[in-house]
N, C-alpha and C positions, 0 to 999 in steps of 0.2 A: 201850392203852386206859387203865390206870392212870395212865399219866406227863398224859394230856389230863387226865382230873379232877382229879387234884391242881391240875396247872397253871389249870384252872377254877375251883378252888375258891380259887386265893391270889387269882387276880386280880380276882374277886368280893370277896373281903375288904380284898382292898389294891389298887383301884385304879391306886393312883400306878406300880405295876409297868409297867404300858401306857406310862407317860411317860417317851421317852428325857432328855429332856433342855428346855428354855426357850430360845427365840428371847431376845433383849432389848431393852429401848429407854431414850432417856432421857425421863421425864417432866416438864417443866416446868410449873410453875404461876406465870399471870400475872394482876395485878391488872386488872382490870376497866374503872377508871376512869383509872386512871394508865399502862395497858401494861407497871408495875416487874415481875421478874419475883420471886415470892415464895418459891419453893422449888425444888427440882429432887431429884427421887429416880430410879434405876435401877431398872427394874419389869421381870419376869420378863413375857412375854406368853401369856395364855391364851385360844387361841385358836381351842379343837377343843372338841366336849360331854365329851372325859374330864377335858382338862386345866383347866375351867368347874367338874367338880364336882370335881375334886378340890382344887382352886385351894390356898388357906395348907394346910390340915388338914395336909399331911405334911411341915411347915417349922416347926422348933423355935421360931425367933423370927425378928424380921426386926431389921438396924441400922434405922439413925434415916432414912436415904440410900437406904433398899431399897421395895419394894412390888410387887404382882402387880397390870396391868393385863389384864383381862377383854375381851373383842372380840367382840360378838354381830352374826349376820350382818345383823340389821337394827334396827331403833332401837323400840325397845315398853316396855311397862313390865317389869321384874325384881324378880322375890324372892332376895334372899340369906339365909341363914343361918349360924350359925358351928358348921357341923357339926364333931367332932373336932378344934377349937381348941386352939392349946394358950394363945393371948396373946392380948390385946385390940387392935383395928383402929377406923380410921374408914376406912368404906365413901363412896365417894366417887362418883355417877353421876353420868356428864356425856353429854350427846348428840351425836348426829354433827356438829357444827359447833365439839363442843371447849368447850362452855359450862355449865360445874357447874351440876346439876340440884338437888341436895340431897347430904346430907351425914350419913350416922350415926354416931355413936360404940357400937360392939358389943363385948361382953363374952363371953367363953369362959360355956358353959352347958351344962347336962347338958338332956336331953329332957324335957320338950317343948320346940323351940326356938322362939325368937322368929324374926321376917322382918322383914330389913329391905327396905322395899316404897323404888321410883324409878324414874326414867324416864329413860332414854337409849340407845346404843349403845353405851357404854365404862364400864365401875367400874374406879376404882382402888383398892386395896386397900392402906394403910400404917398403918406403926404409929400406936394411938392417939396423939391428942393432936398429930397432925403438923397436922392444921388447924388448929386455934386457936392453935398454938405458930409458925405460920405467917402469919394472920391470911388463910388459903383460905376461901373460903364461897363459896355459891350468890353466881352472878353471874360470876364469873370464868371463866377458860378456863385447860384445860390444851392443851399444845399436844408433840403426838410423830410419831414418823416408822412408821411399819406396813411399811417395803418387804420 
């Protein structure tokens, strides 16, 4: 009985113990009007309610080339937050057809936290500054593989 509560109480506290491990994909981002393709990052998939909330929070930082895409079973509006951040992200929603909804730049924050509020089926999550340093924005599509 003692080994179950401990082991309840880590995994209440930390989460991320539940998560063996990250499917992966590559993410492209393509312009909109021209079809050029403007970035490409290797995004971790998160694709169950543990690995949703636990998403960055237990990832030191991410390269310039990395990010965690989000997979929600159907396409609605989302709240994110940057609970137990340790680095700043642009939050990225695109909806199921693959076409950037909006776009936030989030900053590590103690509570109360902010939400960043959008609408789609998919967030990507990368390091700040990876869309303007990119020239991504609403309008565009990213385009990955799920199998």
């Amino acid at each position: 009985m003692v080994v179950f509560v401990v082991a309840a109480l880590a995994i209440a506290t930390a989460p991320s113990l539940l998560i063996p491990g990250y499917e992966t994909t590559t993410v492209e981002a393509t312009d909109a009007e021209t079809g050029e393709t403007l970035a490409t990052v290797e995004a971790r998939i998160a694709d169950g309610p543990v690995k949703r909330y636990v998403g960055l929070s237990a990832t030191d930082e991410l390269a310039d080339d990395e990010g965690m895409l989000f997979v929600h079973s159907e396409p609605g509006e989302y709240d994110y937050v940057m609970r137990d951040m340790a680095f700043a992200i642009d939050i990225v929603f695109v909806d199921a057809d693959g076409e950037i909804t909006q776009i936030h730049e989030a900053e590590p924050e103690s509570r109360p936290l902010t939400t960043y509020e959008g609408t789609g089926k998919y967030v990507l999550e990368v390091p700040i500054g990876w869309s303007a340093d990119n020239d991504v924005e609403p309008g565009d599509s990213l385009e990955f593989d799920l199998e």
